[in-house]
N, C-alpha and C positions, 0 to 999 in steps of 0.2 A: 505416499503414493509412489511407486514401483513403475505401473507399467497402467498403459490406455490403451486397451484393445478397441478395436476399431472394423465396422464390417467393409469385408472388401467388395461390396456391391456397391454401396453409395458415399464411403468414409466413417461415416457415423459414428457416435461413439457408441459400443456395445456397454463398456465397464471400463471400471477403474480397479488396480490391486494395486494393495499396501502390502505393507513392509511384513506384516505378522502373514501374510497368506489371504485372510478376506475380501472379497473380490462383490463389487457391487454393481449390478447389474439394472437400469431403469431406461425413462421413454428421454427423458431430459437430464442436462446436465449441466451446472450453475457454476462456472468456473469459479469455485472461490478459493484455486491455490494461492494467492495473493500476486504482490509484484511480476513473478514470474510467467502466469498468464499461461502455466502449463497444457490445460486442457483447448481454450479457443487460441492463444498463439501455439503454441509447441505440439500439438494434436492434428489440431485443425489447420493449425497455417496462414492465420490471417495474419497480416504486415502490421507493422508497427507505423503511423506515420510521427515524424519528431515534431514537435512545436516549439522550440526553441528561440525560434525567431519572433515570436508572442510572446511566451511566459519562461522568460530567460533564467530563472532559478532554477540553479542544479542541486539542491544539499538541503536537508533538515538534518533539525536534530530531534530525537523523541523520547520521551519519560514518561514514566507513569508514578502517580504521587497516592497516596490514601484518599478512599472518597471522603470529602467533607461533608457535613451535616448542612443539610438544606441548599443542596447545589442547584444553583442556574438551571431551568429545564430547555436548556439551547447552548449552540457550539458557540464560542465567542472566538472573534476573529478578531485582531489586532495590529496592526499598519506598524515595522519598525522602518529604521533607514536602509536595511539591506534588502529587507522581504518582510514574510507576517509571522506571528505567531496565532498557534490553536492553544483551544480547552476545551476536552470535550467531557463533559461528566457522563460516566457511566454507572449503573448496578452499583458496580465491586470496588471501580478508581475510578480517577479521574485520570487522562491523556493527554497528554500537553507535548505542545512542537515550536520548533522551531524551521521555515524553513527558506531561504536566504539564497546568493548567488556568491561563487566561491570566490567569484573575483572582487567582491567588495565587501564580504568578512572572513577569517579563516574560521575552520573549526572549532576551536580555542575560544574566541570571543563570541560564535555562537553559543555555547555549548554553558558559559560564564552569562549572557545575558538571560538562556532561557531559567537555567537554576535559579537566578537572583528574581525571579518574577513568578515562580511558583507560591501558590498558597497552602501547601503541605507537605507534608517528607515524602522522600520519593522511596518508591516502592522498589528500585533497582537503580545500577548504573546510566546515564544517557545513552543513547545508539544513532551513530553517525549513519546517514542513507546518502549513496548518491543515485541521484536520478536523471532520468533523461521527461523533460515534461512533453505531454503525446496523448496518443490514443490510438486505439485497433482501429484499423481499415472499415470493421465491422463489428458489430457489436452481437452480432446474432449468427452463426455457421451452424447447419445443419442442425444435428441436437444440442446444441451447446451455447446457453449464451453469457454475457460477460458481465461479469462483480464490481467489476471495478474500469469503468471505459476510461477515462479521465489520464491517470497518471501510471508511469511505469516504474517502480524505484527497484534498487537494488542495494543489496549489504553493503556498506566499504569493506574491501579487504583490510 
């Protein structure tokens, strides 16, 4: 995604364009650019507020491993000593995390506990997230409502 045209009578969003030229034009619109929040934060402008003072984890780690035969039909959540870890089986793989507070594991030994507790080979390298834990002001602006209210992560550099 490119560019969020937006009418200038009420905000709204008109359309979205991508990168190839395609420009999509509808009544609503389902933010699902992920973490980034492009369309209801960066469009629309709703605020972020931080929750950090509650849900004091800043950092996951995430992988994705081969689906296994006869998986769980539910996320399994798991209590460690810095934070939790996920599993979530999907279709194609399974999703597995890690996600912790940086001041009482580093990367390294996150990144070391969630590999050693997977139950398959992993389908790529692990991916360090840091995040800020939160939610939008709003979950609903004008045409646009929100995918993901809960959490705001971003890439590590």
């Amino acid at each position: 995604m490119v560019e969020v045209e937006q009418r200038s009578t009420d905000g709204f969003i008109e359309a979205v364009c991508l990168e190839d030229g395609r420009r999509f034009a509808a009544d609503l619109f389902v933010d699902c650019s992920g973490f980034g929040a492009l369309l209801l934060g960066r469009a629309m402008g709703v605020a972020y507020r931080d929750w950090r003072q509650w849900l004091p984890c800043d950092r996951a780690v995430a992988i994705s491993t081969a689906k296994i035969d006869d998986p769980a039909p539910f996320t399994r959540a798991t209590a460690e000593r810095a934070g939790w870890r996920w599993r979530i089986p999907l279709q194609h793989r399974t999703g597995n995390g890690h996600v912790y507070r940086s001041a009482f594991s580093d990367d390294a030994t996150a990144s070391t506990m969630l590999v050693g507790s997977l139950d398959a080979p992993p389908l790529a390298d692990s991916r360090i997230l840091r995040f800020t834990a939160g939610r939008r002001e709003q979950l609903w602006s004008g045409n646009c409502v929100a995918n993901r209210p809960v959490r705001r992560f971003c890439r590590a550099a």
